[in-house]
C-alpha positions as CSV (number, residue, x, y, z in Angstrom):
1,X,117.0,52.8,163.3
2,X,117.0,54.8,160.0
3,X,115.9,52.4,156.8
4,X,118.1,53.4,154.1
5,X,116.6,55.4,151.6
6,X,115.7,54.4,148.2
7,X,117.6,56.6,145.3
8,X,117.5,56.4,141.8
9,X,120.5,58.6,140.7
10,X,119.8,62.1,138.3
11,X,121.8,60.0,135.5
12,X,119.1,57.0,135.7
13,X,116.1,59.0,135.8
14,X,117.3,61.1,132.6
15,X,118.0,58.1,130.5
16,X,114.5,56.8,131.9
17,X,113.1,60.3,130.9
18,X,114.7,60.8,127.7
19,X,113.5,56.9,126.6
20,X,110.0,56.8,127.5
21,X,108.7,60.5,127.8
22,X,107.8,61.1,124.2
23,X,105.9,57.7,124.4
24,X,104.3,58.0,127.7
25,X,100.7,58.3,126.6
26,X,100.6,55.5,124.0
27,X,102.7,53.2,126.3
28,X,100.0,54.3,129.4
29,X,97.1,53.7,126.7
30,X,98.6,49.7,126.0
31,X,99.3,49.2,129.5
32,X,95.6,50.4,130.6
33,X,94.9,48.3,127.7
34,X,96.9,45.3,128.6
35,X,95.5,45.2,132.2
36,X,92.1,46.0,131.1
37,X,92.1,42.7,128.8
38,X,93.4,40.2,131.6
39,X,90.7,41.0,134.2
40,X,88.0,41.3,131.7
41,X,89.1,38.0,130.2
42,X,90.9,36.7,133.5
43,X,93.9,35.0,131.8
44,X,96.4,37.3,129.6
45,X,96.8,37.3,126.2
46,X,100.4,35.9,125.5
47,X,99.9,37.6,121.6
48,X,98.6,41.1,123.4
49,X,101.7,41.1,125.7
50,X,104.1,39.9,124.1
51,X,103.0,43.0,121.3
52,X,102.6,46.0,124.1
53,X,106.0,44.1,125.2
54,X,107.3,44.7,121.6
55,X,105.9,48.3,121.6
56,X,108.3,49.5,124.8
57,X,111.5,47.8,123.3
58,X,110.6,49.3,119.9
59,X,110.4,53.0,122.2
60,X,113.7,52.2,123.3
61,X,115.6,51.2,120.8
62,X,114.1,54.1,118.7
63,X,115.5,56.6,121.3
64,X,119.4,54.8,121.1
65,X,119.2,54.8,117.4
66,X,117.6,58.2,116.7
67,X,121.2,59.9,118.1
68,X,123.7,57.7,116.1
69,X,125.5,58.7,112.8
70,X,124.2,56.0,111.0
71,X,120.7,56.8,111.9
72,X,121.5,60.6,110.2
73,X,122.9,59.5,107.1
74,X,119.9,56.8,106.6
75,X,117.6,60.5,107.3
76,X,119.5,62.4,104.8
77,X,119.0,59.6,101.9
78,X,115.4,59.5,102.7
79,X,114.8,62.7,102.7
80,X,117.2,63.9,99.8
């Protein structure tokens, strides 16, 4: 008997892609970071997670909002 296979569709791992590939080093860099602290220190750090946690929403929400209309007129007073 065949297990069914697992697939993540082209459409999911584009958005995934477009989200989190500019970021991928620094978000590697706090993860390494993250893990690193909680076996040195053998407990984690609510403050250090809850901040690398802060950092990947803050990725995200960068890459909805950098596409919007709002987000280009904001650009365009800043930089007038």
């Amino acid at each position: 008997m065949q297990r069914p296979a697992l697939f993540i569709g082209p459409p999911v791992l584009a958005a995934i892609h477009t989200i989190f590939a500019p970021w991928v080093p620094m978000l590697v860099l706090g993860l390494l970071l993250v893990l690193a602290k909680a076996l040195v220190s053998r407990s984690w750090d609510p403050y250090f997670v809850l901040g690398f946690a802060g950092m990947v929403a803050a990725c995200a929400l960068q890459s909805f909002v950098a596409y919007t209309e709002w987000w280009y007129h904001v650009a365009g007073l800043v930089t007038a």
